[in-house]
N, C-alpha and C positions, 0 to 999 in steps of 0.2 A: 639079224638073228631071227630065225621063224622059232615056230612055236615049240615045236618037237625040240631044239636045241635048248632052249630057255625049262621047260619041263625036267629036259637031263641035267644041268646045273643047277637046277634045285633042288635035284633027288640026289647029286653031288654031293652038296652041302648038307643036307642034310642025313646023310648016313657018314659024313665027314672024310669021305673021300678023295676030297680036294687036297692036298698041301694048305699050310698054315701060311704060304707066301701071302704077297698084298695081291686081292680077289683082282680080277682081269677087269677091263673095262665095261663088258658085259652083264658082270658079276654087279658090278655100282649101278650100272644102270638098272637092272632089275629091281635091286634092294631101295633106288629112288622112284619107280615105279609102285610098287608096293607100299612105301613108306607114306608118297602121295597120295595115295590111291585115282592113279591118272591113267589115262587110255594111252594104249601105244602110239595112235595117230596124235595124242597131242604133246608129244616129250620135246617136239621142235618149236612149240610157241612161247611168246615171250612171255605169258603170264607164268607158264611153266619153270621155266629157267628163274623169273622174281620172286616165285614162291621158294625155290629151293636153295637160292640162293640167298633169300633174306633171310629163312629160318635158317643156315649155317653161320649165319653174321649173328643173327639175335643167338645161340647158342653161346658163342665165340664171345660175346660181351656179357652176356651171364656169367662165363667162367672167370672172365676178369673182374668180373663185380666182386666175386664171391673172393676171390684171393686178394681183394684190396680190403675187403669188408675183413679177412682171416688180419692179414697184417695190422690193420688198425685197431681191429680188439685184442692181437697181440701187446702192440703198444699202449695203449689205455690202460692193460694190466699192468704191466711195466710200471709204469707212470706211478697206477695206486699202490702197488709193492713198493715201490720208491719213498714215498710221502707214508705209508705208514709208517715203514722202519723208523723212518725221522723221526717220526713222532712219539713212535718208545722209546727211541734211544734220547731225545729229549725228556719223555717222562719220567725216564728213570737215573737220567740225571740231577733232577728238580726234586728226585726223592731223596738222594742221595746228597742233594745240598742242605735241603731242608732237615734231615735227620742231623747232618753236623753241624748247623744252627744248634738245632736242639737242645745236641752234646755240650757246644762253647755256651750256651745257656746254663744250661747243668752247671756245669764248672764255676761259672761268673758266680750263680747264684749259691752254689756249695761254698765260694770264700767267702760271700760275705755272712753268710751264718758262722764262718769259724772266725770271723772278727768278733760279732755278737756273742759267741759264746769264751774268744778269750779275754772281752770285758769284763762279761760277765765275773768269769773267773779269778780276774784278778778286783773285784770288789771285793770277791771275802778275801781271797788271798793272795797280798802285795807278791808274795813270793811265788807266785804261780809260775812256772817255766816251762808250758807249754806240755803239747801232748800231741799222739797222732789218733784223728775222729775216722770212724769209719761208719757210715751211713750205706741204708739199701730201703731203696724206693722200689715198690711193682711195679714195673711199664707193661705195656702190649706187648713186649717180648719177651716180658718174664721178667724176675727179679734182674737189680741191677746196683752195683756195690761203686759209692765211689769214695777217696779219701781227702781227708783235708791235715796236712800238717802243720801243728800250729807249735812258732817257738816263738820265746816271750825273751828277750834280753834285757839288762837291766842299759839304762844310755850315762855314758861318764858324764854328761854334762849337768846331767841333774839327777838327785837320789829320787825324784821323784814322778820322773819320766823311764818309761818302757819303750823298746822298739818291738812290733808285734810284725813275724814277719810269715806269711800265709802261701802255702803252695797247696792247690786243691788240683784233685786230678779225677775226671768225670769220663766213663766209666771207667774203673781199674781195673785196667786189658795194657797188656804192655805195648802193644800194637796201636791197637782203636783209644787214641782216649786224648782226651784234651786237657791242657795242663792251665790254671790262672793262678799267674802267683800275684799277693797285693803287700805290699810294706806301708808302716805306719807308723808315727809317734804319739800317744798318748798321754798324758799327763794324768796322775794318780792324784783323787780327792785328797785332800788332809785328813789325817786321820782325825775324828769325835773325841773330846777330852771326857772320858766317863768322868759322870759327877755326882 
């Protein structure tokens, strides 16, 4: 190719005259000419050909670098998306047991005050026959109402024995709520001979 020809295919290309086809062979070797900045007498030497040949290799492993490096930080998010989720959906399990602890606490702890209180009750009065208690604590999410029914029966076996029978139900939500029922026999002091 002399010179005059090589001048005209670059005034080609650049006023975009050429076709958008793949550039002629002429065409690569200019633009590797240029690229190099190499003399025309030395396009036939081997230094020539190992320069331009190693930088299309070392390109060519850069691209693959860079798309192994893309899918691997692809995956590593993956990965920590994964192990997070776990992780809330663990914690919010663990909140969610923990609150219904809570609740069967409430409850536990709500019968056994309605025992202490239908002792109590039946110290002044043998005749006591129970009642339903309705209690409200403040919690952290606001007031919260729970009930204890207490029914007192008299037992055939002795005038002086009660059966004291306890269903507390913590919070009273007909849905959300935990139920402790507790049954008892007590035995009634004798009554004081005023004197």
């Amino acid at each position: 190719m002399s010179k005059y020809e090589a001048r005209n295919i670059a005034a080609d290309l650049a006023t975009n005259k050429v076709s958008r086809q793949r550039p002629s062979p002429e065409i690569i070797e200019m633009r590797l000419m240029r690229r190099f900045a190499i003399r025309r007498d030395d396009r036939h030497s081997p230094e020539w050909l190992a320069r331009s040949l190693g930088k299309r290799r070392r390109g060519q492993r850069l691209a693959r670098r860079n798309g192994a490096a893309l899918v691997i930080t692809i995956v590593c998010l993956t990965v920590v998306l994964l192990l997070s989720a776990a992780i809330v959906q663990n914690l919010a399990f663990h909140q969610r047991q923990s609150r219904a602890d809570q609740q069967r606490l409430q409850a536990f702890w709500l019968a056994e005050s309605a025992v202490d209180r239908a002792m109590a009750a039946l110290q002044l009065d043998p005749d006591y026959a129970g009642t339903v208690w309705q209690i409200e604590i403040a919690g952290a999410h606001g007031p919260q109402t729970g009930v204890a029914e207490i029914q007192v029966e008299s037992d055939e076996s002795s005038s002086r024995q009660r059966r004291i029978h306890i269903v507390a139900r913590w919070p009273n939500d007909p849905v959300h709520r935990y139920v402790h029922q507790k049954d008892l026999v007590i035995k009634l002091p004798k009554p004081r001979d005023s004197q």
